[in-house]
N, C-alpha and C positions, 0 to 999 in steps of 0.2 A: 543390419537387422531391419526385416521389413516396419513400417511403421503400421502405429495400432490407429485403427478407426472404427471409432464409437458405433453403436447405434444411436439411432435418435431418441429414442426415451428407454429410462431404463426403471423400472417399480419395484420400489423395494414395503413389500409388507407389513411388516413389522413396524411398529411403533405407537404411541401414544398420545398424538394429537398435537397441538397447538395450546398455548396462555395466550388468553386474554391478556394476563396483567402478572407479570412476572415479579418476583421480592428482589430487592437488590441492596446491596452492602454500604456504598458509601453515597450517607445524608446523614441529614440532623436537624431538628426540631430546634426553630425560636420560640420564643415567647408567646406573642401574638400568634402561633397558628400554624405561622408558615411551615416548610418543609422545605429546607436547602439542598440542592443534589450537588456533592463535593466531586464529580467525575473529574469536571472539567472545569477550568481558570473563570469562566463565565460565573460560576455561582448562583443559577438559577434559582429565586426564590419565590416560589410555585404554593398559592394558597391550594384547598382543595378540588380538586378536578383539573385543575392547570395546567396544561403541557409547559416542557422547558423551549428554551429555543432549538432545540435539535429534534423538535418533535413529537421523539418517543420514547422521551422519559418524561413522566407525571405524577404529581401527587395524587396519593389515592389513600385513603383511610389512616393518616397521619404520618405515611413513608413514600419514598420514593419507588414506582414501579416501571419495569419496561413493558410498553405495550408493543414491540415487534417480535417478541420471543419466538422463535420459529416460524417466524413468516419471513418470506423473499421478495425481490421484486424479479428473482430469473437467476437461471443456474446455467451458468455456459464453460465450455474445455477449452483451454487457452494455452498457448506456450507458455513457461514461464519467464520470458523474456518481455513479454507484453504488459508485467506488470509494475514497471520493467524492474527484473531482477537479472543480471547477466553474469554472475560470479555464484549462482546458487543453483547446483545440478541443472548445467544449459545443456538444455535440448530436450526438454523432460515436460511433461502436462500437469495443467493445473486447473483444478474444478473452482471456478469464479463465484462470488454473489454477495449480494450487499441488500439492506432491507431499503428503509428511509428514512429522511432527515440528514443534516447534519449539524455540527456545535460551531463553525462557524458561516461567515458571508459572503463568500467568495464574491466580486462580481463577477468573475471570468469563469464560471464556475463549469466546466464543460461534459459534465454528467446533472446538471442541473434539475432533468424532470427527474430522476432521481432524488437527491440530497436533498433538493430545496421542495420535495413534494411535501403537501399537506393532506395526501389522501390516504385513506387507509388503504383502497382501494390497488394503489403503487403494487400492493404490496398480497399479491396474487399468486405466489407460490407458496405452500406450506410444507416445513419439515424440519422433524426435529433432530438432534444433532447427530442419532446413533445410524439416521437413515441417509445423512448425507455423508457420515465416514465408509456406509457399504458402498454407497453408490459410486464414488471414489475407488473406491476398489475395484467396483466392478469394472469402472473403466479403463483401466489402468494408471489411477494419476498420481504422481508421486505427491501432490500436495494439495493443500486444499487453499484458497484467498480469499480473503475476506477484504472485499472492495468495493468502487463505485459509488458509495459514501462510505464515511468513516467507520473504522469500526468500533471504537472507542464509545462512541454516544448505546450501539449494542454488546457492549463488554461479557455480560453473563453469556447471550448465547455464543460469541464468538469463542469465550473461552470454554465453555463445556463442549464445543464443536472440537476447539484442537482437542482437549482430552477422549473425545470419542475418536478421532483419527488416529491418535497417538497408539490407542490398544491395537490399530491394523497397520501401523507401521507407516501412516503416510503424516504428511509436515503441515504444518500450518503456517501462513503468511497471513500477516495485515500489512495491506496498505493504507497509510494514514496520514496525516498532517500532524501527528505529533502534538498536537494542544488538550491536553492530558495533565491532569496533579499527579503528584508525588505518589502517594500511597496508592492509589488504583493503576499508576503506570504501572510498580510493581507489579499488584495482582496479575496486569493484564499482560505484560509480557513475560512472566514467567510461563506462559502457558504456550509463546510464540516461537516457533523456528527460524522466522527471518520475517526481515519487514524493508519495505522504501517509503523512507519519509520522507513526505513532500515540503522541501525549504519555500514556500513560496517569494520569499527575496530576502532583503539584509537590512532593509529599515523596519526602526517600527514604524515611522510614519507609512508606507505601504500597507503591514499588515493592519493598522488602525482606519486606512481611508479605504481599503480597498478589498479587504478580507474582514472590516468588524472583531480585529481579534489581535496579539497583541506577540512579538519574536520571541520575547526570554523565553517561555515555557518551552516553544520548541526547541532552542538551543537545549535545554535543562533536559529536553527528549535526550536529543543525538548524544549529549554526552553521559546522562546514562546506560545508552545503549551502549556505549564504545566500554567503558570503564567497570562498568557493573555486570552485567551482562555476557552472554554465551550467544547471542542473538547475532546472527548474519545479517545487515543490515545494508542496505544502498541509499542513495538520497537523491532525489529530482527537482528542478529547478526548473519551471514554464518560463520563458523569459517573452515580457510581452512590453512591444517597441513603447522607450517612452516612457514606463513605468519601473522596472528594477534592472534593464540589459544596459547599463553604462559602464564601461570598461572600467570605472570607478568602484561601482559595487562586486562587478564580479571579482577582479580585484582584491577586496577587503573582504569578500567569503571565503575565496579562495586560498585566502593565509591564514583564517579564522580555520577555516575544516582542519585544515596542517596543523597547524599550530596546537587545537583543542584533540582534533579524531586522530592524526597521525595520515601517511599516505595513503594508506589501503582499504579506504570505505570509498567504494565506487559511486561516483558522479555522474549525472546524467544531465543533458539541459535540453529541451524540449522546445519547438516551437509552437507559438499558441497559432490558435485562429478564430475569429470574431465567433462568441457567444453569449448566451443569456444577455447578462447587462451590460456587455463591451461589443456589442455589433459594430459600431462606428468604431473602432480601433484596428487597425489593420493586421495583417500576416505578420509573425517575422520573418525579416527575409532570410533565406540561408545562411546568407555570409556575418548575420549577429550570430549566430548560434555556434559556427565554426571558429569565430573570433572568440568567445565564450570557454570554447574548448582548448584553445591555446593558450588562452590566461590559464587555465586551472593546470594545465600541464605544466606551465613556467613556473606556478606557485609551488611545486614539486606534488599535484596529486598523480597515481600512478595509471588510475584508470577513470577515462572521460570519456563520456560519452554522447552520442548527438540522437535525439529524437523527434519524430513529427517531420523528419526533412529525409533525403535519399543520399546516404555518405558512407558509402561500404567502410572507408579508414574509422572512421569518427564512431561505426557499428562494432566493430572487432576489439578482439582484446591483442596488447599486446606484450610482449613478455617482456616487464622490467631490467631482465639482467641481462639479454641479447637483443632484444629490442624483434625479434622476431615476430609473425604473426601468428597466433597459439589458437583461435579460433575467428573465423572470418562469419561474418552475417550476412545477410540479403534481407534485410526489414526481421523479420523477426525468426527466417529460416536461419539455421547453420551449415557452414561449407566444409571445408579442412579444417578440423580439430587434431591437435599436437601439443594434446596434456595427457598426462599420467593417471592412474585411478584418483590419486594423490593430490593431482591439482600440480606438478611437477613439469617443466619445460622440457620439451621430449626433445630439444636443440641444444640447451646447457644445463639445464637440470632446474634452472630457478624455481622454487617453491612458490604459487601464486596464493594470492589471497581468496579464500573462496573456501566456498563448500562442492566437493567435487567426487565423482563414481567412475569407476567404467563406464565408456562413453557407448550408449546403444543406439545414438541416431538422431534426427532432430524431428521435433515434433511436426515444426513448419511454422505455416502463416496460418493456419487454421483456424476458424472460431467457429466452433460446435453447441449451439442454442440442446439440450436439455430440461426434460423434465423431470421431478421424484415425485412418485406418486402416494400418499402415505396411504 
């Protein structure tokens, strides 16, 4: 099937504007004044006018308000493999965008003039949610992402966005870091079709020196998502020289995912390269990230994968019960596929893990910058 190419902007009319200052559900009022936002493990406690640390939640007239509601920082068509999702309808489009801020410090933070922005300015596209489920449509994209900062820190619009997708049949995806409470996880993912959370390593001294934030919560993510949950789910792992890539840690992730997810939530491990506050920290070089991948495969995960490096084996899935190759990649294009509507080993029959269609083609390597004009 030929593949679909967008135009470059697409206007969709209809709609109602943009908030200022959107209501939102989980906070609560101390004594003295303040206004607590319960989203996320940080516990931002925000006198009047304050922003939290993620920016764009702040106290305002004695609650907690989001001030990105329908603003963007940029709307672009993506494979869905770039997010990376490779077990969720591969080969298929997906409409991108993220506001600003984030909840927590990455220093390696490599969307950083994003997440760590403090302008409002970032945040120069406007549209609200029913406008960006047509414009999906228009384009042909089976799903919508919500990425490039967290989406968790903007919960209301991301979830009224999947609900406006959901009436036109396309999926929603967050990508996230998982550092989310109990009760708003719920809220927030009962509204998701599939998400990749980002592990960023297996201490907590890492996530406390080097992210400002702290591992149990996101464990307490993954395995709500495994256990409670209907959510398609993958998880990514930057491995950066030095800091979490010792055969030790990968290691003891890798029996932890087993052990707690089972083998069938797809692993990714990623090489970084020097940004924001890690310039003086080098590349990792290929052969951690390959090595990486063959701890997780010993640990008995089923599906590994290599990103940021060029490893056609390390791209591809392959089929648990014959070990054959079921879809091959090129960065983030697809080659031979040899699954069934079903997700089905078209070799031995193996049932793979995954959310899976009729196969109509790969989207590509493409990234298509759009705009919605409200």
């Amino acid at each position: 099937m030929a593949q679909r190419t967008p135009a470059p902007t697409v206007q969709i009319v209809k709609g109602n504007g943009s908030a200022e200052s959107w209501p939102t559900e989980f906070w609560h009022q101390l004594d003295d004044g303040r206004v607590v936002c319960d989203v996320c493990p940080r516990h931002c406690r925000l006198r009047e006018g304050k922003r939290g640390a993620c920016f764009v939640r702040m106290a305002e007239h004695g609650q907690i308000v989001l001030t990105s509601y329908g603003r963007s920082s940029g709307f672009c068509i993506d494979p869905i493999e770039k997010k990376p999702l490779n077990h969720f309808y591969p080969g298929s489009s997906v409409l991108s965008f993220g506001t600003a801020g984030c909840n927590l410090g990455c220093k390696f933070c490599q969307n950083w003039s994003i997440s760590k922005s403090r302008e409002i300015d970032t945040l120069g596209a406007t549209a609200m949610p029913e406008q960006i489920a047509r414009a999906a449509k228009a384009y042909g994209c089976d799903s919508i992402a919500f990425t490039y900062n967290d989406p968790v820190i903007f919960m209301e619009y991301a979830m009224d966005c999947a609900q406006a997708c959901h009436a036109h049949g396309i999926h929603s995806v967050a990508v996230s870091a998982g550092y989310i409470c109990d009760a708003p996880r719920q809220a927030f993912y009962r509204q998701m079709d599939a998400a990749n959370i980002d592990l960023k390593a297996f201490t907590e001294h890492f996530y406390h020196k080097i992210c400002s934030g702290h591992l149990a919560p996101v464990l307490d993510t993954l395995l709500y998502l495994r256990h409670e949950t209907r959510v398609w789910f993958e998880i990514t792992t930057l491995l950066i020289p030095g800091e979490n890539d010792s055969p030790a840690e990968i290691t003891a992730m890798s029996r932890w995912l087993m052990d707690n997810l089972g083998p069938d939530v797809p692993l990714h491990f990623s090489a970084f390269h020097p940004d924001f506050k890690m310039m003086d920290t080098p590349p990792t070089p290929p052969a951690t990230v390959l090595q990486a991948r063959r701890i997780a495969l010993e640990a008995g995960l089923r599906y590994v994968y290599v990103g940021n490096i060029f490893d056609q084996d390390g791209d591809s899935t392959y089929c648990p019960g014959c070990g054959q190759r079921v879809i091959s990649r090129n960065w983030y294009a697809l080659g031979d596929y040899s699954l069934t509507e079903n997700g089905r080993c078209q070799h031995c029959g193996f049932h793979l893990a995954g959310r899976f269609t009729a196969y109509h083609g790969s989207f590509g390597r493409r990234r298509i910058p759009i705009q919605i004009r409200a």
